[in-house]
C-alpha positions in Angstrom: 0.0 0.0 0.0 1.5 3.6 -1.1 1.2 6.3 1.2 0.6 10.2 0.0 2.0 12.9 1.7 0.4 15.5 0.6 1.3 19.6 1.8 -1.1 21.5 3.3 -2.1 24.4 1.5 0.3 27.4 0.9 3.0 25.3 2.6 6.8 26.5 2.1 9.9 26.1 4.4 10.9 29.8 5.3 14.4 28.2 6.9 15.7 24.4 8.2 13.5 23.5 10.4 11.1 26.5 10.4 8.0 25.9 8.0 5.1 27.7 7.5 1.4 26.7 6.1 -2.3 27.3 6.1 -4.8 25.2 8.4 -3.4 21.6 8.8 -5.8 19.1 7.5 -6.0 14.7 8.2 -5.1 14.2 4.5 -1.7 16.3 5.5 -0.6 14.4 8.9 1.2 12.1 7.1 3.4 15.3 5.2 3.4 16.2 9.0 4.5 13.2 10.3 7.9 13.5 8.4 9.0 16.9 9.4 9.6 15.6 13.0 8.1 18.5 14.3 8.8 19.9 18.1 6.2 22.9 18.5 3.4 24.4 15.8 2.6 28.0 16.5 -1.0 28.5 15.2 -1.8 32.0 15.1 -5.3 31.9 14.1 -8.0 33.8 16.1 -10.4 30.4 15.7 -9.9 27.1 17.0 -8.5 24.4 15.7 -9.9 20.9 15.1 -10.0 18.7 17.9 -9.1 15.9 15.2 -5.7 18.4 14.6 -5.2 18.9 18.3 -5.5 14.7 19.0 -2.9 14.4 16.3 -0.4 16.6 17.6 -0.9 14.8 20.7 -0.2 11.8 19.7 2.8 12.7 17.9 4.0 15.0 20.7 4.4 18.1 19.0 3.7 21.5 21.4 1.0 23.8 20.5 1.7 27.2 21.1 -0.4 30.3 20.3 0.4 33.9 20.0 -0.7 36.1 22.6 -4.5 37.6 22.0 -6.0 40.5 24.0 -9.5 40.6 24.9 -10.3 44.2 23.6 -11.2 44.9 19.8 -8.3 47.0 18.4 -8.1 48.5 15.0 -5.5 45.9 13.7 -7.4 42.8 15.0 -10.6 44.5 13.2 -9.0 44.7 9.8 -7.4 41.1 10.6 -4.5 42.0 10.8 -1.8 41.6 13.7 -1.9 43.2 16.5 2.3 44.6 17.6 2.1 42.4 20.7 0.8 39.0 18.8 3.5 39.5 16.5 6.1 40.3 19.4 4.2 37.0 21.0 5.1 34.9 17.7 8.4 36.2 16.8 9.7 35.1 20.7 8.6 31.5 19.8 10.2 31.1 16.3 13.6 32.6 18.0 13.8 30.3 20.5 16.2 27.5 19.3 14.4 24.6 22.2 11.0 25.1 19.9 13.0 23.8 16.5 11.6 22.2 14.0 8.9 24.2 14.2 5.8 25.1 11.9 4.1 28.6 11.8 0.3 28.4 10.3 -2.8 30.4 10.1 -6.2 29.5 8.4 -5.0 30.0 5.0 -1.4 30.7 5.2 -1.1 33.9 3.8 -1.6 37.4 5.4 -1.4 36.4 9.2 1.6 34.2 8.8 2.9 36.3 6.0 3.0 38.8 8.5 4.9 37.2 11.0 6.8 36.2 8.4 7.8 39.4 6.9 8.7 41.2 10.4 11.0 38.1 11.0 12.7 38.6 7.6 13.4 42.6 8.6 15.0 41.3 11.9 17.3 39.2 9.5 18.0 42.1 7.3 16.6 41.4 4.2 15.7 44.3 2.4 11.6 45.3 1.6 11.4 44.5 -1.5 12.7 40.8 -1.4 10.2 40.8 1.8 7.4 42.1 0.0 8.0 39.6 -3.4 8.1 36.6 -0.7 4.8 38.1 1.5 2.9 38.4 -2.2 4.2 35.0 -3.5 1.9 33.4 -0.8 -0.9 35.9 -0.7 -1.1 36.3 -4.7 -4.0 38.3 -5.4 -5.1 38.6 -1.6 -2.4 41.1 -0.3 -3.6 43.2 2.2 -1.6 46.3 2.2 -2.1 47.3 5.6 -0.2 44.0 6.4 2.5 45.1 4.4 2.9 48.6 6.2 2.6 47.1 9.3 6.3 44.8 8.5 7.4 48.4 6.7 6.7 50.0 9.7 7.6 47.0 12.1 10.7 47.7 14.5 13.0 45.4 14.7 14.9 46.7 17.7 11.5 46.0 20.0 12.2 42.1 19.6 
């Protein structure tokens, strides 16, 4: 019998070990299953499926979520990032004990993008090879508020 392993969608490795996707679903735990993951940082304001949350689990891989407020701010209204979420996310992809890890979102491209991006400035890279990454995952769906916020993003606050 063959096995599939099949991505989930928007899936791409940003560095070794540190991957990044849209919502995991079953048809992908076997693609899962190979990148011997330690931690998945979801950073998706909904929850995830309890058939997603047995699975890591059972393959003992930490779930670890950004940090949400409980007021309505003008970022999370326009879905976008809040400073302190991305803050939140960028202290779990820089410490080396969470490694492999795998950074998603429910589609994989503006919220994760995001992150993304601000991690990119704190490596140097310069906007524009940012911004032609950020726009090769959100194709037609760029949000250009996200992209002002990783302009904008200091990268002496991490």
């Amino acid at each position: 019998m063959s096995s599939y392993f099949v991505p989930p969608l928007n899936y791409g490795m940003v560095e070794y070990d540190l991957t990044r996707s849209g919502v995991v679903h079953q048809l992908n735990f076997p693609f899962l299953e190979r990148l011997n993951l330690r931690t998945v940082l979801y950073l998706s304001q909904d929850e995830p499926s309890q058939q997603f949350l047995s699975f890591l689990d059972e393959q003992g891989i930490h779930f670890r979520r950004t940090h949400q407020s409980s007021s309505t701010t003008a970022a999370e209204t326009t879905g976008s990032l809040s400073e302190a979420q991305v803050l939140s996310a960028l202290e779990v992809i820089l410490r080396p004990e969470n490694y492999p890890l795998h950074v998603m979102c429910k589609q994989g491209r503006n919220t994760t993008g995001t992150v993304i991006g601000c991690l990119r400035k704190l490596q140097r890279w310069n906007l524009t090879s940012i911004f032609e990454e950020h726009r090769r995952y959100t194709t037609s769906k760029v949000r250009i508020l996200n992209e002002q916020f990783i302009e904008m993003f200091d990268a002496n606050s991490v």
